[in-house]
Residue frames as qw, qx, qy, qz and C-alpha x, y, z in Angstrom:
[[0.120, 0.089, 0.394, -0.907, 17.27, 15.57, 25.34],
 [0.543, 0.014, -0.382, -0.747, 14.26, 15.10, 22.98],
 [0.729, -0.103, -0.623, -0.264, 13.94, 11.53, 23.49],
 [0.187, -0.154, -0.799, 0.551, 14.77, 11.53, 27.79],
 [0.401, 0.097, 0.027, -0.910, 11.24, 14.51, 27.16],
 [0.688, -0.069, -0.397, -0.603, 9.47, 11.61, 25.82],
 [0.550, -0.046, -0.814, 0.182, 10.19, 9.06, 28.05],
 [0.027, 0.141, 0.582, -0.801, 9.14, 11.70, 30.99],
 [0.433, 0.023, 0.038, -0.900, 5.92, 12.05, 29.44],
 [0.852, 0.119, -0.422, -0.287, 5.01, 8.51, 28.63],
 [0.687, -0.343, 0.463, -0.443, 4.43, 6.21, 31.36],
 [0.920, 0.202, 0.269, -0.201, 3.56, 3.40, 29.20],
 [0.019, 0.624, -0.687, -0.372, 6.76, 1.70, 27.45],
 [0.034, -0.043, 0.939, 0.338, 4.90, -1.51, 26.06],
 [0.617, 0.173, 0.049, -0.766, 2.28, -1.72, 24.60],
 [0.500, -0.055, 0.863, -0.040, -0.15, -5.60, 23.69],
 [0.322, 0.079, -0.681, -0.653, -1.19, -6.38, 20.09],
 [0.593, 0.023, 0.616, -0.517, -4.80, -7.57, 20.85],
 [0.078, 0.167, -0.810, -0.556, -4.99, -9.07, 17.13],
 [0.620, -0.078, -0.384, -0.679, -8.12, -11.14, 16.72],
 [0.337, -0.214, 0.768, -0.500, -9.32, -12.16, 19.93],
 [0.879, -0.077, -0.133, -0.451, -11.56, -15.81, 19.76],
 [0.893, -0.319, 0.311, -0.064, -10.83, -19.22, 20.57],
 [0.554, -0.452, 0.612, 0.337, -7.26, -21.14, 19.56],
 [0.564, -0.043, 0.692, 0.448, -8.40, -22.38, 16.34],
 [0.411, 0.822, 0.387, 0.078, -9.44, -19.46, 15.17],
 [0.045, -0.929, 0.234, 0.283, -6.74, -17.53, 15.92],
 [0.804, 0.201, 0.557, -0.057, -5.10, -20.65, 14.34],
 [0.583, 0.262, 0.683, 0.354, -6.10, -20.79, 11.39],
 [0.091, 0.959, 0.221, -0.150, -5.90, -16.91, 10.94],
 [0.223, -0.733, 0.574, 0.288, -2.06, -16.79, 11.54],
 [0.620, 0.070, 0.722, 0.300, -1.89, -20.08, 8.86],
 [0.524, 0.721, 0.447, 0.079, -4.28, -18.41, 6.56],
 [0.020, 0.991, -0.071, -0.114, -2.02, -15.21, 6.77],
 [0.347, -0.677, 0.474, 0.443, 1.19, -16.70, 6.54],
 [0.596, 0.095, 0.656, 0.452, 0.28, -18.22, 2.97],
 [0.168, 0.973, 0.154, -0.042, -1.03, -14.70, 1.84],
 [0.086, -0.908, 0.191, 0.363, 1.85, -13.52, 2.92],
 [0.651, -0.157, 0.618, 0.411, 4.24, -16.04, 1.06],
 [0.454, 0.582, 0.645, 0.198, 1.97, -15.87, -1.82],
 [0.267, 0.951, 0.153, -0.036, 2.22, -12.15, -2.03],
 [0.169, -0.880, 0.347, 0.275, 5.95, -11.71, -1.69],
 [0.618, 0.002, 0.614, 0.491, 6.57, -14.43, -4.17],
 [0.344, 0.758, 0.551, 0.057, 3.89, -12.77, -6.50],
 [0.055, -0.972, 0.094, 0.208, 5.84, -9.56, -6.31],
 [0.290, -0.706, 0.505, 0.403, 8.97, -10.35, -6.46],
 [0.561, 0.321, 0.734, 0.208, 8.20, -12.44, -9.79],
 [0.391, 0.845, 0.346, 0.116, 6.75, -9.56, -11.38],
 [0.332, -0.835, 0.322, 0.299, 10.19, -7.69, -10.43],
 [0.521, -0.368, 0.698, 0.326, 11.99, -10.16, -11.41],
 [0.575, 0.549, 0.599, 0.092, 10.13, -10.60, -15.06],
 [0.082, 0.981, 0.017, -0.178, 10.82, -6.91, -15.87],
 [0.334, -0.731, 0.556, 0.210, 14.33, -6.84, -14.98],
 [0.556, -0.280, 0.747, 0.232, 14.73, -9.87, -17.35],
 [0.517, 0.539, 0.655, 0.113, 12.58, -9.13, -20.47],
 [0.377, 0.069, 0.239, 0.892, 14.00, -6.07, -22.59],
 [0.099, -0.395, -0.616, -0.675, 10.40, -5.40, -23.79],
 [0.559, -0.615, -0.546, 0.099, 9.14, -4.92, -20.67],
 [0.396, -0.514, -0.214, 0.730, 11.46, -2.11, -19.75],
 [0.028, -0.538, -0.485, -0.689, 9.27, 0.66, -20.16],
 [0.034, -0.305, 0.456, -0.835, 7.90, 3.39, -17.89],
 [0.745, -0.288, -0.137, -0.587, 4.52, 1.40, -17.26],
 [0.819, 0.007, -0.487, 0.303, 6.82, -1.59, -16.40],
 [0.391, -0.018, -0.502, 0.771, 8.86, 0.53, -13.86],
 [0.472, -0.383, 0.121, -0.785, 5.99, 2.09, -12.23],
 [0.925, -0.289, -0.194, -0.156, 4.31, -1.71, -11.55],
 [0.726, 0.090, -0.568, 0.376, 8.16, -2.82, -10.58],
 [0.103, 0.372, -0.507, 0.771, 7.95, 0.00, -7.90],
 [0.747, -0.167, -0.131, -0.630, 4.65, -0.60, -7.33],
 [0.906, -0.083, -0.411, 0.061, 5.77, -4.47, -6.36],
 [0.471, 0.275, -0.469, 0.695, 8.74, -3.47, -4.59],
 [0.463, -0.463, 0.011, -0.756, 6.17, -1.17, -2.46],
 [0.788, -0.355, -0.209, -0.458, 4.11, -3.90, -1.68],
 [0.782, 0.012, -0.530, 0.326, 6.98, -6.43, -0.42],
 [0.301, -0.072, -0.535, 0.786, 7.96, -4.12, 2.56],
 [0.497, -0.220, -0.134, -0.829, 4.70, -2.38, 2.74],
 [0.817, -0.124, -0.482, -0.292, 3.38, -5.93, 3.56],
 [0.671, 0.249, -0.535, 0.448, 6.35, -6.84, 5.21],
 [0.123, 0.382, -0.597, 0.695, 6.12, -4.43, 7.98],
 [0.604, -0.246, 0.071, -0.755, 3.00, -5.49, 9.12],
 [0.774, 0.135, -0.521, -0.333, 2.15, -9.31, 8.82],
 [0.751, -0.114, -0.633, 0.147, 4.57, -10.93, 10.38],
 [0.162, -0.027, 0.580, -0.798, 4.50, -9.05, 13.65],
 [0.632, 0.095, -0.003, -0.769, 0.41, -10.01, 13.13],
 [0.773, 0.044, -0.632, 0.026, 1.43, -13.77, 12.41],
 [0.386, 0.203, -0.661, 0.611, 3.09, -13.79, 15.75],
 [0.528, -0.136, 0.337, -0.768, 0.03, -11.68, 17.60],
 [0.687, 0.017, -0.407, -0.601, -1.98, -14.63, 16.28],
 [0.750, -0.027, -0.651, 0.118, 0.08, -17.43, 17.52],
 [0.675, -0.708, -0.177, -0.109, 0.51, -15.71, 20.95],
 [0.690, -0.196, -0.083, 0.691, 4.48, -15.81, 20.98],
 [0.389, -0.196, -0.045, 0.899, 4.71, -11.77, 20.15],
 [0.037, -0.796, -0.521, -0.306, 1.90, -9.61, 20.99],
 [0.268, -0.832, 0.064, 0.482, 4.32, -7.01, 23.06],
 [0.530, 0.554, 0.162, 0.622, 5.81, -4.34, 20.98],
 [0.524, -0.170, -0.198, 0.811, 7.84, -1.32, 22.35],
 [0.349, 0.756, 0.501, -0.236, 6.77, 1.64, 22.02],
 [0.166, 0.740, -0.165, -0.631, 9.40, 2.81, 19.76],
 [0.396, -0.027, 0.906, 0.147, 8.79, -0.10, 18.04],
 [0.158, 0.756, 0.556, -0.308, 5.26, 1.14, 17.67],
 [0.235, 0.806, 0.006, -0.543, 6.33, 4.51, 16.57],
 [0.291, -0.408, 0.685, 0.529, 8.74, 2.87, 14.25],
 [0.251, 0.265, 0.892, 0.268, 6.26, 0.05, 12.49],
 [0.359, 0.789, 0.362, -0.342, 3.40, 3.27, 12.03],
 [0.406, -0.585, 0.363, 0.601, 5.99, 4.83, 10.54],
 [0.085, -0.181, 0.829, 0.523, 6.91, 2.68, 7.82],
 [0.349, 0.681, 0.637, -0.096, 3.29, 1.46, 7.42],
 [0.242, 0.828, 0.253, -0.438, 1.98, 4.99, 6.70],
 [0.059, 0.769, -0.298, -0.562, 4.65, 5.71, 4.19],
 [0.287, -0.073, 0.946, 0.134, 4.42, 3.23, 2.67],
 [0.232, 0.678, 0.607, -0.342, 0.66, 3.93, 2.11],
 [0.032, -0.815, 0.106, 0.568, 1.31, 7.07, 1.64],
 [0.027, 0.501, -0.687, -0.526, 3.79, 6.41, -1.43],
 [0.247, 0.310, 0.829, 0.395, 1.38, 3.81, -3.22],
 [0.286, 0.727, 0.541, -0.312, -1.35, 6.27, -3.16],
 [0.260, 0.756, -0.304, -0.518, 1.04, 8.75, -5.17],
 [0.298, -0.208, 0.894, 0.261, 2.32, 5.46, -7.36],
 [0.281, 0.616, 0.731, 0.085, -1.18, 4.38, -8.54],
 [0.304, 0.856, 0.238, -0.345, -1.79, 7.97, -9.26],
 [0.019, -0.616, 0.628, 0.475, 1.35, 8.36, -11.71],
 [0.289, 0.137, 0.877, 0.358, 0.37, 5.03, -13.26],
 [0.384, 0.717, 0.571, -0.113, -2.84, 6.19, -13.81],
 [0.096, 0.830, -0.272, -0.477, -0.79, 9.67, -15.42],
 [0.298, -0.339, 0.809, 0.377, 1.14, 7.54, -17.22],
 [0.384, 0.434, 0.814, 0.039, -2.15, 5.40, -18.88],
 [0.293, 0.860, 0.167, -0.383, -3.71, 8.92, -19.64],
 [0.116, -0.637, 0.519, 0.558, -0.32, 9.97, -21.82],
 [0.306, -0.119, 0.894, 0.303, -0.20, 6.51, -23.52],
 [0.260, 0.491, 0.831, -0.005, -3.95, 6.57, -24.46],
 [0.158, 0.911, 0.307, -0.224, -4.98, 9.89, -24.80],
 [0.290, 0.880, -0.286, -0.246, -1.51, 11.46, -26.42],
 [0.923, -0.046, 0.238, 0.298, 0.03, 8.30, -27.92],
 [0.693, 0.637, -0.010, 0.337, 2.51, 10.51, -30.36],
 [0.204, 0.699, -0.455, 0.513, 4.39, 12.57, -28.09],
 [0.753, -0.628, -0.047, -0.193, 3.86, 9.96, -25.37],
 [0.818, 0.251, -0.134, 0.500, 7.55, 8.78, -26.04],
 [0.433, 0.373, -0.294, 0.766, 8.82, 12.22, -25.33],
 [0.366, -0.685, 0.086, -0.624, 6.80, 13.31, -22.29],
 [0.872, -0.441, 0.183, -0.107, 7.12, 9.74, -20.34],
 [0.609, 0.570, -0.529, 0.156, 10.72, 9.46, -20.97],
 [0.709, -0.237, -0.592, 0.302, 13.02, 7.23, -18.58],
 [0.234, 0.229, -0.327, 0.886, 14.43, 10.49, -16.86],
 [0.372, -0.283, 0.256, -0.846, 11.08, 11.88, -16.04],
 [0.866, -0.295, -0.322, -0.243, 9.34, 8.44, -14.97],
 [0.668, -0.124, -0.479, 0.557, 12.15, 8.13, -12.73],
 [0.074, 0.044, -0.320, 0.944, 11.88, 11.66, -11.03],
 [0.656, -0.262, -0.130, -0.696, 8.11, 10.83, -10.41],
 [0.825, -0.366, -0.431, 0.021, 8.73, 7.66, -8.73],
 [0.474, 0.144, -0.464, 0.734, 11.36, 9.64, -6.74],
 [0.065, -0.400, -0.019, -0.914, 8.99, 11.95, -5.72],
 [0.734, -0.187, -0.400, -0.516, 6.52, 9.65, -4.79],
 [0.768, -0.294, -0.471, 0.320, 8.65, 8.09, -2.26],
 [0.184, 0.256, -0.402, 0.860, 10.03, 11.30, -0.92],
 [0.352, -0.347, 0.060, -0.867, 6.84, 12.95, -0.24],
 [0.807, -0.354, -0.450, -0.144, 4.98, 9.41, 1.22],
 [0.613, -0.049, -0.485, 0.621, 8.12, 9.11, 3.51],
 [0.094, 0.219, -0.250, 0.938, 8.09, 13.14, 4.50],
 [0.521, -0.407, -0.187, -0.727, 4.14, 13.67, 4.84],
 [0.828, -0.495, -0.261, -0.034, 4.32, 10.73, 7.68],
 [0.533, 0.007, -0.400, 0.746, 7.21, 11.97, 9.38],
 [0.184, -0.406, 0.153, -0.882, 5.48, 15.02, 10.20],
 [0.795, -0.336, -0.231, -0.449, 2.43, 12.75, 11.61],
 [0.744, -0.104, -0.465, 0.468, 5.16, 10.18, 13.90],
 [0.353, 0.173, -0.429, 0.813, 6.94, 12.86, 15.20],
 [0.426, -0.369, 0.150, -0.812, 3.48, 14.59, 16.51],
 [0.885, -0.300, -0.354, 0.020, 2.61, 10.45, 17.99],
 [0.723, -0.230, -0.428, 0.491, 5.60, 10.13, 19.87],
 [0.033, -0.243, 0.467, -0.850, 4.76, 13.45, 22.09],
 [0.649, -0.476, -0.215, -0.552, 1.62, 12.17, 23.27],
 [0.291, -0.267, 0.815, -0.424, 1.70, 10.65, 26.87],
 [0.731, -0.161, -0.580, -0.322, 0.07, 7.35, 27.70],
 [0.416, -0.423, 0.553, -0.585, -0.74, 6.75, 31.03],
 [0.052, 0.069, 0.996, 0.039, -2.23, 3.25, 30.66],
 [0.860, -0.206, 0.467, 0.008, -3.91, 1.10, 29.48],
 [0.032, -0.613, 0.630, 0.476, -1.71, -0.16, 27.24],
 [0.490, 0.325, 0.796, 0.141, -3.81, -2.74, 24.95],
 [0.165, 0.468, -0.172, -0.851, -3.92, -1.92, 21.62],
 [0.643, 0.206, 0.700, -0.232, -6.88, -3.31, 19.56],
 [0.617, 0.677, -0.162, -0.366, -5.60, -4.09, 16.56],
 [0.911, -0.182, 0.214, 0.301, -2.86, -6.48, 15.08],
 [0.538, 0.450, 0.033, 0.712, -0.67, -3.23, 13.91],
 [0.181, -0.542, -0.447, 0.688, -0.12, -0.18, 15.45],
 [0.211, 0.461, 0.364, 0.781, -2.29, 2.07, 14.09],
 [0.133, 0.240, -0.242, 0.931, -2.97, 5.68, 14.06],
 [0.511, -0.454, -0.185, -0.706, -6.69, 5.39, 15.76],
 [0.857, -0.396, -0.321, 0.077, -5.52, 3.24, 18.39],
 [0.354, 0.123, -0.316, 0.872, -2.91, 5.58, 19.38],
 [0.106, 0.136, -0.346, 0.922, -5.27, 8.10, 19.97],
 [0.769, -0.264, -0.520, -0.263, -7.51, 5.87, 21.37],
 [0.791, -0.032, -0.395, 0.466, -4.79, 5.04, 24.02],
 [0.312, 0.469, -0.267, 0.782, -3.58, 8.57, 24.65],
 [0.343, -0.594, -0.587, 0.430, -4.17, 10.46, 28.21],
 [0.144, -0.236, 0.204, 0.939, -3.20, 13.81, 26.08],
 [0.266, 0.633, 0.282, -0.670, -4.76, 15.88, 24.11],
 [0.485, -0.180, 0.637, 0.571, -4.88, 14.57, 20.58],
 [0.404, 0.832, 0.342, -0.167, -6.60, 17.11, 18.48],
 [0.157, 0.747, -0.435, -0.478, -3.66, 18.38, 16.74],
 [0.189, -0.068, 0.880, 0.431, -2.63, 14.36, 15.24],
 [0.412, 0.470, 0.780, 0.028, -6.32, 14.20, 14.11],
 [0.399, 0.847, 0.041, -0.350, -6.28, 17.33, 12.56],
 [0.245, -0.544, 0.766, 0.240, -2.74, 16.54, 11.05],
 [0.465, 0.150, 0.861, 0.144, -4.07, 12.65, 10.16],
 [0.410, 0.753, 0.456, -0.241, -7.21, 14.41, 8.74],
 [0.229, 0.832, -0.407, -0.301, -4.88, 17.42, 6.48],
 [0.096, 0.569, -0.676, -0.459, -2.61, 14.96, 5.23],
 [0.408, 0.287, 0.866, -0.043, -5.32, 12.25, 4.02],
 [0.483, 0.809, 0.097, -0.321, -6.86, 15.12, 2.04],
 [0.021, 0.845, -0.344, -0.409, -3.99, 15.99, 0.81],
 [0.187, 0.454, -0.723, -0.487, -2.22, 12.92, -0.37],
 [0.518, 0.246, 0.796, -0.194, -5.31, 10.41, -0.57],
 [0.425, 0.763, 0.467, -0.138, -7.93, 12.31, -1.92],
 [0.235, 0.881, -0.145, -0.385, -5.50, 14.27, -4.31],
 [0.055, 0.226, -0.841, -0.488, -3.80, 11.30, -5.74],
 [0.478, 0.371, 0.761, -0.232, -7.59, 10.13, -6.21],
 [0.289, 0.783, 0.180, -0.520, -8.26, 13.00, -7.89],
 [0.202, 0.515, -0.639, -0.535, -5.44, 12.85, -10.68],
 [0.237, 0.030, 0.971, 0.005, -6.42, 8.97, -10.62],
 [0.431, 0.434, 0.778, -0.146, -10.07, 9.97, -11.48],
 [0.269, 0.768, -0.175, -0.554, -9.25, 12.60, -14.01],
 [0.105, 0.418, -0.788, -0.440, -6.93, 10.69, -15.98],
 [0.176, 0.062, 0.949, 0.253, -9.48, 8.09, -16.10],
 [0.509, 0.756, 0.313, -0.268, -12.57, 10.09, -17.48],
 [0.460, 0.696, -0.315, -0.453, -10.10, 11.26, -19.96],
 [0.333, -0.385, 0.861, 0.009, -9.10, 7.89, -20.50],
 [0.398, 0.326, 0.846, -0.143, -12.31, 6.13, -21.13],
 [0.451, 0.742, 0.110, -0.484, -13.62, 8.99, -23.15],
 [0.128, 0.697, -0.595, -0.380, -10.79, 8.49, -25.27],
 [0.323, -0.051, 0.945, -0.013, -11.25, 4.83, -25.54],
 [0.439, 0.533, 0.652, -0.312, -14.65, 4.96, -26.14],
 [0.357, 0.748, -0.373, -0.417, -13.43, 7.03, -29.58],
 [0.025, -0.505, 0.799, 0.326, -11.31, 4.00, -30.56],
 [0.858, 0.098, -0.202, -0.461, -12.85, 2.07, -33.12],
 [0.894, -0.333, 0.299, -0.032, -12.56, -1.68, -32.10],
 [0.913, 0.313, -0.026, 0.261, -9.84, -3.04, -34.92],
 [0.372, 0.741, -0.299, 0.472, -7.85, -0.20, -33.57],
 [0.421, 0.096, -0.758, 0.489, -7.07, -1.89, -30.07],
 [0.415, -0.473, 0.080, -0.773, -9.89, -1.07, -27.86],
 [0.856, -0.459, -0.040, -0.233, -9.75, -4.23, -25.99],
 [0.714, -0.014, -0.373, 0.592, -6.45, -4.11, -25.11],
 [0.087, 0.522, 0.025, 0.848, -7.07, -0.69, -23.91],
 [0.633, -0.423, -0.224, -0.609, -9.39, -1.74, -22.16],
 [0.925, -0.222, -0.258, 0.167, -7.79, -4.85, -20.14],
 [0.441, 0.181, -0.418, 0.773, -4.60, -2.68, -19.25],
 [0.082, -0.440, 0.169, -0.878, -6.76, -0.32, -17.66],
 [0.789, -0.455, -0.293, -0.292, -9.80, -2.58, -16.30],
 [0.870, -0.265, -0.307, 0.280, -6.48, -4.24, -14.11],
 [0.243, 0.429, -0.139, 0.859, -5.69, -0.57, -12.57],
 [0.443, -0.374, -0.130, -0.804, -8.88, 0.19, -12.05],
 [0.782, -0.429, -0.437, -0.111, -9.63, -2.80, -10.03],
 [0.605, 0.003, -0.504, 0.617, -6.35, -2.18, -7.86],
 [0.011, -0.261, 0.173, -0.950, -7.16, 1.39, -7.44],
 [0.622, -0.571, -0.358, -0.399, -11.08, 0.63, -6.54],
 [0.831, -0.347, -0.377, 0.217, -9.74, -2.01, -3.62],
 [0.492, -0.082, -0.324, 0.804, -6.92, 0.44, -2.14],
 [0.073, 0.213, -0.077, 0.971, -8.76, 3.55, -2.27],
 [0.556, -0.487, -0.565, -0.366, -12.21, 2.28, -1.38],
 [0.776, -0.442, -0.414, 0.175, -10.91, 0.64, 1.92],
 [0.450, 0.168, -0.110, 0.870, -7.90, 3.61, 2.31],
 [0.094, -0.300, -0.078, -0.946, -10.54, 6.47, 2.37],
 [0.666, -0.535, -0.480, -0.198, -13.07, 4.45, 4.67],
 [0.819, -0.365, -0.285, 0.340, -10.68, 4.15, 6.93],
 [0.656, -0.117, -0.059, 0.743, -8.51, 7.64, 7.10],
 [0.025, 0.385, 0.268, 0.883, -10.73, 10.40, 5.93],
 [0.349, -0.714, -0.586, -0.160, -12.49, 11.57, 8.44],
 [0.137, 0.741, -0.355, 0.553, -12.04, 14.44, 11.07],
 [0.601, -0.523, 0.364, -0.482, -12.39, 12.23, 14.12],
 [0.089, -0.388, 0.907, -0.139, -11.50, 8.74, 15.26],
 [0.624, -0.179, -0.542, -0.534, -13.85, 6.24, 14.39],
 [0.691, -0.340, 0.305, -0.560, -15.55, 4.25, 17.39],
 [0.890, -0.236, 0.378, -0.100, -15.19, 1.06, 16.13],
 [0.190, -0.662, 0.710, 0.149, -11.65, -0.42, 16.08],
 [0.651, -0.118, 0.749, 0.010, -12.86, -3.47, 15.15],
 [0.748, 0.569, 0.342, -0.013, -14.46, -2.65, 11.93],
 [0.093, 0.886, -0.414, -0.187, -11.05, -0.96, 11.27],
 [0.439, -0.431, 0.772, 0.161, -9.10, -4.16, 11.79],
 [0.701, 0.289, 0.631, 0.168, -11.14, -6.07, 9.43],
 [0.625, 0.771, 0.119, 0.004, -10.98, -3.43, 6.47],
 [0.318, 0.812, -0.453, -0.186, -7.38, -2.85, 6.89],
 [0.803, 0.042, 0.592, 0.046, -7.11, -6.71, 6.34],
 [0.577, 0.776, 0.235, 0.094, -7.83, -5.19, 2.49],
 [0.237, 0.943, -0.233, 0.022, -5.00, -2.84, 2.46],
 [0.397, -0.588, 0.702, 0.055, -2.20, -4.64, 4.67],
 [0.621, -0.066, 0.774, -0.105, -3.09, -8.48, 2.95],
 [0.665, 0.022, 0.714, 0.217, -4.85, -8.52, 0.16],
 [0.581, 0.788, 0.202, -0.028, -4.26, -6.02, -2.11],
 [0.037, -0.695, 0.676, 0.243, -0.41, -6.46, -2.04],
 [0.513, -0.022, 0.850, 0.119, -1.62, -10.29, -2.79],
 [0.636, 0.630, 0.441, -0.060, -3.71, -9.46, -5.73],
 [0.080, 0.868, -0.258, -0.415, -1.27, -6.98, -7.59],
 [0.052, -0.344, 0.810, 0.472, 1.00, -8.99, -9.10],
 [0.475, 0.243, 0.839, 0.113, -1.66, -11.65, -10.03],
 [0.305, 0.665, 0.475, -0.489, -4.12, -8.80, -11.54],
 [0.186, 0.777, -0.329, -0.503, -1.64, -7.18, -13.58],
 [0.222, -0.227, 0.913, 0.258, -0.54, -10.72, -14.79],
 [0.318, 0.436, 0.841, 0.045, -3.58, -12.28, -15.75],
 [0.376, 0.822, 0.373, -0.208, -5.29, -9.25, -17.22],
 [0.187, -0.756, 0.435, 0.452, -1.53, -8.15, -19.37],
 [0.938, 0.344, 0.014, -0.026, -0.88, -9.61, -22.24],
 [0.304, 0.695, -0.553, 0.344, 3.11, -8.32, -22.62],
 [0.340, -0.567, 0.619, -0.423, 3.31, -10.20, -18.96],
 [0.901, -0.102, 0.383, -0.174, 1.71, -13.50, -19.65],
 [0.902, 0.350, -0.186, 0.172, 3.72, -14.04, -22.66],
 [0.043, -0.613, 0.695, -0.373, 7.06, -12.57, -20.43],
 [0.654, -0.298, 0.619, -0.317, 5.66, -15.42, -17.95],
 [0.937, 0.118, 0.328, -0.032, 5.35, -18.23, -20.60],
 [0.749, 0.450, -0.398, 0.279, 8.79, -17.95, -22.29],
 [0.098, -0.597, 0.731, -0.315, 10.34, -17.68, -18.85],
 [0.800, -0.119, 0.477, -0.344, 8.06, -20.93, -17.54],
 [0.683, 0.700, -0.072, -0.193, 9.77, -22.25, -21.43],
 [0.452, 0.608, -0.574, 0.311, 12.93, -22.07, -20.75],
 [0.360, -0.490, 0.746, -0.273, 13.24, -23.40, -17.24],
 [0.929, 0.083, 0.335, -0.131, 11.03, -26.43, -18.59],
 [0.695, 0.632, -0.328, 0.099, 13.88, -26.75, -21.47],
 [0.048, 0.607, -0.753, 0.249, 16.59, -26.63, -18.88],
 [0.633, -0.308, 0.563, -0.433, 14.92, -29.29, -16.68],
 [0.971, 0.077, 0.149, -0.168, 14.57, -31.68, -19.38]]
């Protein structure tokens, strides 16, 4: 009954990815450049999974925060791209529209659930740094697992509430949607309804879980740094320093381009300058994660050079 209500209210049943409109070999060498991002990021991930899972030392609750954290990004990435590879090349720039409601969906929650992810790591750093003695018993496995549980519930719920209030708007036409995803300012961009309740809605639950996993994020690092900044150097202050600096950069890039681009109480005007910052969120900060945390880790490069060790042993 629900869904024969939406179909009477909504005219429009397809809708056209307008992706980056220009000439052939730009669009080209957009969908080329993107599919080796994407490659690049879902090896990159699934490496840093796959390092964890295989290195004793490594299984720790900072370790299983980044492995969700990777795991995120692969379908996080995943739902987007390659529908966006396809807008590029021109073979699949229609998309249903419960296609549409389907791929916001997962996007947002997705979103949604790194924003509370990065903010637990960052809970996590605070413990380790700021109360190393009883960090053992406060970040045990039990309760680092019922924080990453949480973290996916609530991402998942907090956009279900936001879908279900998309897929009662009507669309009457047109039906071009200027973006290479479907997202939530080109919906109501699109609409023929009234769509002050999703923008209040979008607007409430961006405070809520953006700017309030910012918030633990930027608490835990002032008490972080302060706490650093106490440690005399022979007593590890530049490792302290490198575990966090490669947080801090992740957290800059997602939440910078996140809170440009969702906090506000109104649609923004221009779609286009949307498409290019959430380039940053969809592309290439699931492609930089694994590398960041690698290269700036020690515990990970050596995980990466006795694994790169042993396959060269087997090969010879």
């Amino acid at each position: 009954m629900a869904g024969a209500e939406i179909e009477n209210q909504t005219s429009v049943q397809m809708f056209i990815l307008l992706g980056f409109p220009g000439t052939w070999y730009f669009r080209i060498s957009l969908a080329v450049m993107f599919s080796i991002m994407y490659f690049l990021t879902i090896v990159g991930n699934m490496s840093v999974i796959a390092l964890v899972c295989t290195h004793p030392w490594l299984h720790t609750p900072m370790y299983f925060f980044l492995c969700n954290l990777s795991f995120l990004e692969i379908w996080y990435t995943t739902a987007c791209v390659p529908k966006a590879i396809g807008v590029m090349f021109g073979k699949s720039q229609t998309i249903s529209f419960t296609g549409c409601i389907l791929q916001l969906y997962f996007i947002f929650s997705l979103g949604s659930t790194e924003c509370l992810i990065l903010a637990v790591m960052a809970y996590d750093r605070y413990l380790a740094i700021c109360r190393p003695l009883r960090y053992s018993s406060l970040m045990d496995s039990t309760f680092s697992a019922q924080l990453a549980l949480i973290s996916w519930l609530c991402g998942f719920l907090a956009i279900s509430v936001l879908a279900s209030l998309i897929s009662r708007l009507s669309f009457c036409g047109p039906n071009i949607i200027n973006h290479f995803f479907c997202d939530i300012d080109s919906w109501i961009v699109l609409s023929c309804t009234d769509t002050s309740l999703v923008e209040l809605a979008t607007f409430i639950i961006s405070i809520n879980v953006l700017l309030g996993s910012c918030a633990i994020t930027l608490v835990s690092y002032i008490y972080i740094i302060s706490t650093i900044c106490k440690i005399p150097p022979a007593q590890g202050r530049q490792k302290a320093f490198s575990t966090c600096s490669a947080h801090l950069t992740v957290v800059t890039i997602w939440y910078g381009s996140t809170i440009f681009l969702y906090v506000k109480p109104s649609a923004q005007n221009s779609l286009d300058l949307n498409k290019i910052v959430n380039v940053f969120n969809t592309i290439v900060t699931p492609l930089l994660n694994p590398f960041i945390y690698t290269l700036r880790n020690k515990e990970v490069k050596e995980a990466l050079a006795k694994a790169f060790f042993i396959d060269c042993c087997l090969l010879i």
